[in-house]
C-alpha positions in Angstrom: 0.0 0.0 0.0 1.1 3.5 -0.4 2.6 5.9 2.1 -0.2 8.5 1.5 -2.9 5.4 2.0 -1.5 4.5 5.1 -1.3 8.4 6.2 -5.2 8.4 5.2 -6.3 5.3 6.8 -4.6 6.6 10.2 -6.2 10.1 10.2 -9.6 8.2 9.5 -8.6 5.6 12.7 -8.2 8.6 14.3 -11.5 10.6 13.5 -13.7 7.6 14.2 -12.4 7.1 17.7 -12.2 10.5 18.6 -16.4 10.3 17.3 -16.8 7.3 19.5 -15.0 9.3 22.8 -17.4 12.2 21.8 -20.8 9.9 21.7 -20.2 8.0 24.7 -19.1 10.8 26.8 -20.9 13.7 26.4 -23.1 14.3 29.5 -27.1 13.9 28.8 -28.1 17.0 29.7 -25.7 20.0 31.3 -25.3 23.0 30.0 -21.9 23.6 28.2 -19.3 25.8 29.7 -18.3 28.6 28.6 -15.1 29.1 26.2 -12.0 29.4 28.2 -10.6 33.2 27.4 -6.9 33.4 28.1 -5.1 36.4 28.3 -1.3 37.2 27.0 -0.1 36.7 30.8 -2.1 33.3 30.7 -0.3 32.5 28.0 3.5 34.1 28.3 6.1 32.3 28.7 5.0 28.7 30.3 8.7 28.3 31.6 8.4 31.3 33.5 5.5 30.4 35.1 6.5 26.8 36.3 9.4 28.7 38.1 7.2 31.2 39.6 4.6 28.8 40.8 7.1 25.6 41.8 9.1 25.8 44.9 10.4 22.6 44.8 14.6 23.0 44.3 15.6 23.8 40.8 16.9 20.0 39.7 20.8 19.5 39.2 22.5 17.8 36.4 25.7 17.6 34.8 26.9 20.6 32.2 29.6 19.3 30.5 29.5 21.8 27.6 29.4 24.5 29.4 30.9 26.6 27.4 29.8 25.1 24.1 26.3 25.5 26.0 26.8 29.2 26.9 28.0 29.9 23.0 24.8 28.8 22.0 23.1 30.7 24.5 24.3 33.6 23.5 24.1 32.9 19.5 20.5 32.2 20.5 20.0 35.3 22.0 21.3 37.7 19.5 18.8 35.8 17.0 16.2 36.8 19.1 16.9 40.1 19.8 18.5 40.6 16.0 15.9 38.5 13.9 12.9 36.5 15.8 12.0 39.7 17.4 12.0 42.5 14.9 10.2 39.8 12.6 7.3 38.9 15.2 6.6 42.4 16.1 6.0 43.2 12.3 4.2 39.9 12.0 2.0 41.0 14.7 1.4 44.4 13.5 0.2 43.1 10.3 -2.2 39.8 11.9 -4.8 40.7 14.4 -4.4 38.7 17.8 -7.6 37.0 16.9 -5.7 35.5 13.9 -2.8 34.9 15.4 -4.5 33.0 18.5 -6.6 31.0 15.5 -3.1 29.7 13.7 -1.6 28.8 17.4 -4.7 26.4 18.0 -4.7 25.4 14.4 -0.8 23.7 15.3 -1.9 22.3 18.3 -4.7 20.8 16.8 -2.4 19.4 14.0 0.3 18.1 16.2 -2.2 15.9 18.5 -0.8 12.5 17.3 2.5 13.3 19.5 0.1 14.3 22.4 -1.8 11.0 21.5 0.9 8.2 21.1 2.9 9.6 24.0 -0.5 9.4 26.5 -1.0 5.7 25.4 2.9 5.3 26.4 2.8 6.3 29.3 -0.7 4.8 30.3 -2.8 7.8 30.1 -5.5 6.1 28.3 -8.2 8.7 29.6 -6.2 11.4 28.4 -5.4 10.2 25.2 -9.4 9.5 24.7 -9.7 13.4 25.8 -6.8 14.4 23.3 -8.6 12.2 20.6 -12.0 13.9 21.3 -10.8 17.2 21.2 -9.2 16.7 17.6 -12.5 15.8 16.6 -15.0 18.3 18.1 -11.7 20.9 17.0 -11.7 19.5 13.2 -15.0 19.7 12.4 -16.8 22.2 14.5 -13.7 24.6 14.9 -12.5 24.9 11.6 -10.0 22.8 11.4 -8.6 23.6 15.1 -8.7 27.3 14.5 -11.2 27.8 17.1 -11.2 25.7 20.4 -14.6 24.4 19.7 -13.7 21.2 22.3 -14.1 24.2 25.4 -17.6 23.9 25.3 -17.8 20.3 26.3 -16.9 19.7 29.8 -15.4 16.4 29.1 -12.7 17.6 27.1 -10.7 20.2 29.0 -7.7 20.5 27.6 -5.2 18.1 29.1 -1.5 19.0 29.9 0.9 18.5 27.3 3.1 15.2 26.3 6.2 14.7 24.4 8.0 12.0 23.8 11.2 13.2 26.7 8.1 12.9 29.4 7.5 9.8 28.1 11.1 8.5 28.8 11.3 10.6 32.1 7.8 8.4 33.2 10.4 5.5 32.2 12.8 6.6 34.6 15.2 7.5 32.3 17.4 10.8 33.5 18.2 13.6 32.0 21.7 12.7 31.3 23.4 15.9 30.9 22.0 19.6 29.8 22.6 20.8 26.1 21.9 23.9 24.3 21.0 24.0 20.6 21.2 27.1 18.2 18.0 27.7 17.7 16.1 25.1 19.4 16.9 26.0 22.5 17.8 24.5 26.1 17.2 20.8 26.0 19.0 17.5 27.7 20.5 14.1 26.3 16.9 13.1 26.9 14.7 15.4 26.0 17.4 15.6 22.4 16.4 12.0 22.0 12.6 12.5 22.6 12.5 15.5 20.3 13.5 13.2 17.2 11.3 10.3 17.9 8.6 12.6 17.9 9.3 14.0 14.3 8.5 10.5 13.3 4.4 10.9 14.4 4.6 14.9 13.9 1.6 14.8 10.8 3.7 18.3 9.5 7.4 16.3 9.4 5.3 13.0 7.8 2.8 14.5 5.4 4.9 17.6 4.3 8.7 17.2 4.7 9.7 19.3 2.2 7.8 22.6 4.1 7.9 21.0 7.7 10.9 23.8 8.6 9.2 27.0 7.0 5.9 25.7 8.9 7.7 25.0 12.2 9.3 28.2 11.5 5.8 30.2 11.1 5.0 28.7 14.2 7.3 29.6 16.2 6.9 33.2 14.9 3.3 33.3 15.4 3.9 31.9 18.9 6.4 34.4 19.8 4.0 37.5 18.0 1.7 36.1 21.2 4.4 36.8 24.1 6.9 39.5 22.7 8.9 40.6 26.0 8.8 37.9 27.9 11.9 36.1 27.1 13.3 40.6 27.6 12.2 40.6 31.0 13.2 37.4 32.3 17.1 38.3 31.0 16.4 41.2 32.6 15.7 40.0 36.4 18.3 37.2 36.3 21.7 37.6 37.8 23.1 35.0 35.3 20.7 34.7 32.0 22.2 31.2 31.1 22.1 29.7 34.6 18.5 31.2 35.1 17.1 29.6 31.5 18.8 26.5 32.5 16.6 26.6 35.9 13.8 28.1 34.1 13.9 24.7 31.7 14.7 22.1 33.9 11.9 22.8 36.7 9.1 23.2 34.0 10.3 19.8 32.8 9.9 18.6 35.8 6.5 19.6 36.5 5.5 18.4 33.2 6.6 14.9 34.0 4.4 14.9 37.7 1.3 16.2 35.6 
């Protein structure tokens, strides 16, 4: 059979069981809640905000390329400040926030098969039914994911997210040792590895390879467009900016993997 059948007949699996979730779950007769609203603070930053929130210890590991790290860092930051930046702010005075907020649900809709797979991993069954019925109700009664239709049903709050690193943290696989990519970001020997399995189930990698770097790229950009100054004052309060990110990521990682 064809790559593109097989790619059709697993978007088709996925519709009719995200149908069945819908049927069987939806409550017989409550009224449905109102669409969740969420501001640019609700929204800014999520590493910022597991710091903020989390008074556990920051957790230590092993820096090895420390200085290879830190050149990154700072590569990283003089793309922001020198190209992301200027870019998003022009992007954002040309797209209305409405729009912009519509193309961020629009990829997260689109990217549910890494949320889905890495739920069944890990055991999450009722969340991967939630993740599957919110694809559904999303696809076809929010335009393609551009509106959160799934907030109206009460059975399908939005459920936290899953990659495949948590996946291997549930495992009780460490970190290994922190890494900082150009570009990418902060990351670990872990969360490296989980990063390339999931390209193998991201629908933009599989079904458009050839544009899956301009389209991550747009992503990004409209994503940033959302939160411009965040990163600006974060570098801004810490004593160390490298040592700070580093925190920042490693305790919001470790939240994810309690949730």
């Amino acid at each position: 059979m064809e790559p593109n059948r097989h790619i059709g007949w697993f978007w088709v699996m996925i519709t009719l069981a995200g149908l069945f979730f819908v049927i069987t779950n939806a409550p017989a007769q409550e009224a449905p809640q109102q669409p969740q609203t969420l501001s640019a603070e609700d929204e800014a930053f999520a590493v910022a905000e597991a710091l903020e929130e989390d008074e556990e210890p920051i957790p230590q590991i092993a820096d090895p390329l420390y200085y290879l790290n830190k050149g990154f860092f700072h590569f990283n930051d003089k793309l922001y400040f020198w190209g992301l930046k200027p870019i998003a702010e022009i992007y954002r005075s040309v797209l209305p926030r409405p729009f912009r907020t519509g193309i961020r649900n629009f990829y997260a809709n689109l990217k549910m098969p890494i949320r889905f797979v890495n739920c069944l991993l890990q055991g999450k069954t009722d969340r991967a039914g939630v993740e599957l019925g919110r694809f559904m109700v999303n696809t076809v009664f929010g335009g393609l994911g551009f509106w959160n239709a799934a907030n109206l049903e009460p059975n399908l709050s939005e459920p936290p997210d899953e990659d495949l690193g948590q996946t291997f943290g549930s495992y009780g696989i460490p970190h290994g040792f922190y890494l900082v990519w150009p570009i990418l970001g902060p990351s670990t020997l872990r969360d490296t590895f989980g990063r390339v399995g999931d390209m193998f189930i991201d629908p933009v990698t599989v079904m458009a390879p050839d544009a899956s770097s301009y389209l991550n790229a747009h992503e990004q950009v409209n994503r940033l467009s959302l939160n411009i100054g965040d990163y600006d004052s974060i570098k801004k309060a810490a004593v160390d900016p490298y040592e700070s990110f580093k925190g920042i990521y490693l305790q919001y990682r470790a939240k994810e993997l309690k949730q």
